[in-house]
ROLOMAR-353484 format. One record per residue: residue in three letters; x, y, z of N, C-alpha, C in turn. Coordinates in steps of 0.1 Angstrom, whole numbers, padded with zeros to 4 digits. Each point is the difference from the previous one (the first is absolute). Example, Ala and Ser with C-alpha at 12.3 -4.5 7.8 and 13.67 -1.06 7.14 Angstrom:
residues 2
(pt "ALA",(0132,-0057,0078),(-0009,0012,0000),(0009,0012,0000));
(pt "SER",(-0004,0011,-0007),(0009,0011,0000),(-0008,0011,0008));
end
This chain:
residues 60
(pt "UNK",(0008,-0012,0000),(-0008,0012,0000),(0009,0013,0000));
(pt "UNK",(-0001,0007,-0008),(0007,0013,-0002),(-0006,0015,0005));
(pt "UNK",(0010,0001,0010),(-0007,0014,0012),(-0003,0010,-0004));
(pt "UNK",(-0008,0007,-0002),(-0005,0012,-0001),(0003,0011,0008));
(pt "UNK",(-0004,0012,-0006),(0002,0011,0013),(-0011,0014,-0007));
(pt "UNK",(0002,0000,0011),(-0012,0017,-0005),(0006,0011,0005));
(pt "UNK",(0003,0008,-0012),(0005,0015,0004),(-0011,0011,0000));
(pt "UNK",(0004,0010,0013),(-0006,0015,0000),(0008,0009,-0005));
(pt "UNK",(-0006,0005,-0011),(0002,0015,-0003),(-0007,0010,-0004));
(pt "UNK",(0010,0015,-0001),(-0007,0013,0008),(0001,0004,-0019));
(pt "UNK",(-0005,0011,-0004),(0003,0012,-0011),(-0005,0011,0007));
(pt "UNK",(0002,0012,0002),(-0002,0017,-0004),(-0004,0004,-0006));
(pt "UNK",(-0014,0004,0003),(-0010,0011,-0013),(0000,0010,0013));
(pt "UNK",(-0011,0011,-0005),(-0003,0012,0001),(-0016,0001,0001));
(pt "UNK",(-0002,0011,0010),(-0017,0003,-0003),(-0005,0009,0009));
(pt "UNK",(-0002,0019,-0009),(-0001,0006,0002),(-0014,0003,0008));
(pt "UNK",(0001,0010,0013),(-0011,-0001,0011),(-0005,0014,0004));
(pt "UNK",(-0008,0006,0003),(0001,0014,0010),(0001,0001,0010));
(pt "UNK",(0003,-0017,0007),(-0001,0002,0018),(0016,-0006,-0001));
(pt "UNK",(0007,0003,0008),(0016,0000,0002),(0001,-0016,0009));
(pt "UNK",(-0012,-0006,0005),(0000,-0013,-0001),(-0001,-0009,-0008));
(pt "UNK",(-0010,0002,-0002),(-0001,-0007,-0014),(-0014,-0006,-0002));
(pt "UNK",(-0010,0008,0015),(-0012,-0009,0001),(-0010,-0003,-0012));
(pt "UNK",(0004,0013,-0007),(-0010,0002,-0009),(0001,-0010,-0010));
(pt "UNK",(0009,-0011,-0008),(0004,-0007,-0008),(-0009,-0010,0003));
(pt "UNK",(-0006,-0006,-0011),(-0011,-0005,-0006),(0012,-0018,-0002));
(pt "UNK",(-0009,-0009,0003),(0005,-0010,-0012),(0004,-0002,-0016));
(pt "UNK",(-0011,0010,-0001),(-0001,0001,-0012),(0010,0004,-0007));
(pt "UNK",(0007,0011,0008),(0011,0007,-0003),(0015,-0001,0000));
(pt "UNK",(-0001,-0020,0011),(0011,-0008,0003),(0004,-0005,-0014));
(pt "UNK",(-0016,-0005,0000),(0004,-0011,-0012),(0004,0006,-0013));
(pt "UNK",(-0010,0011,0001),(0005,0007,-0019),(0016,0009,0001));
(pt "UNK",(0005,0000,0008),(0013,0009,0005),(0013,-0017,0000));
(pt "UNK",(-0005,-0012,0001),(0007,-0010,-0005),(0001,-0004,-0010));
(pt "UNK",(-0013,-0001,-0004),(-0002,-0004,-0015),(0009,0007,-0009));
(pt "UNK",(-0003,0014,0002),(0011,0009,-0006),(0014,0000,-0002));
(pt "UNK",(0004,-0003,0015),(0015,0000,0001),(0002,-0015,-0008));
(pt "UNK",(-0006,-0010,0002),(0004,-0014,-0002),(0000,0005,-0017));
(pt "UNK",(-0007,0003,-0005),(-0002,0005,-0015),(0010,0001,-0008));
(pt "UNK",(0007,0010,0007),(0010,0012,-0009),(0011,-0011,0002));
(pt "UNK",(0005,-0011,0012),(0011,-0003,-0002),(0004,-0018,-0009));
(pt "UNK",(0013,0001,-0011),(0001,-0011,-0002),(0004,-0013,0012));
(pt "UNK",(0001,-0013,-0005),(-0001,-0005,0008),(0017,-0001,0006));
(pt "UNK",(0008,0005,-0003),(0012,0001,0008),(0000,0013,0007));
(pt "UNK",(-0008,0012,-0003),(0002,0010,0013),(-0014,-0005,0007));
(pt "UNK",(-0005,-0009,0000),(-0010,-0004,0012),(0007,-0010,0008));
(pt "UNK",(0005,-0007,-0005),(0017,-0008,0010),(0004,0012,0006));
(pt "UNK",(0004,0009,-0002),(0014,0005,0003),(-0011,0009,0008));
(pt "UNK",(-0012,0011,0003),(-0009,-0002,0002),(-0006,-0006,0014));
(pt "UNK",(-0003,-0014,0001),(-0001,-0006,0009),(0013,-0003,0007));
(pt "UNK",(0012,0001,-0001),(0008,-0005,0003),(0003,-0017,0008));
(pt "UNK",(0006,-0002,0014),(0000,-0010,0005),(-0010,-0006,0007));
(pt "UNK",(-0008,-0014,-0001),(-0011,0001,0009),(0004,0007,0017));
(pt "UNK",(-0005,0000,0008),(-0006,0006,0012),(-0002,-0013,0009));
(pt "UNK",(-0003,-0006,-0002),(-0007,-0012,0005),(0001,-0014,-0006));
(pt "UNK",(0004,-0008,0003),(-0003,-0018,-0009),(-0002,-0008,0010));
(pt "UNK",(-0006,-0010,-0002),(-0004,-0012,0007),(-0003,-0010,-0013));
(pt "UNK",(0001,-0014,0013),(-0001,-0014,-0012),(-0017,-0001,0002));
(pt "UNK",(-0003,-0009,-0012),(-0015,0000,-0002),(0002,-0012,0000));
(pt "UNK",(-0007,-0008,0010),(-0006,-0011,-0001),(-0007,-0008,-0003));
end
């Protein structure tokens, strides 16, 4: 049986607000502010991008 593993990782978008928290941000405005970023990049600046996972574990 050949082990598996599951990685976490992060990317960096943006998403403009009028409250300096950020309460006002919508999901809506998560997801279309990803979509976007994920868009524009090929898939080696989305590697480079994501960089190293954050997190791994084995999957059982």
């Amino acid at each position: 049986m050949t082990i598996r593993y599951s990685h976490a990782y992060s990317v960096g978008f943006e998403v403009s607000s009028s409250q300096s928290d950020g309460e006002d941000v919508t999901g809506n405005q998560l997801r279309m502010a990803i979509i976007n970023r994920l868009s524009k990049l090929t898939d080696s600046e989305l590697a480079e991008a994501c960089g190293a996972p954050f997190d791994t574990h084995e999957v059982e």
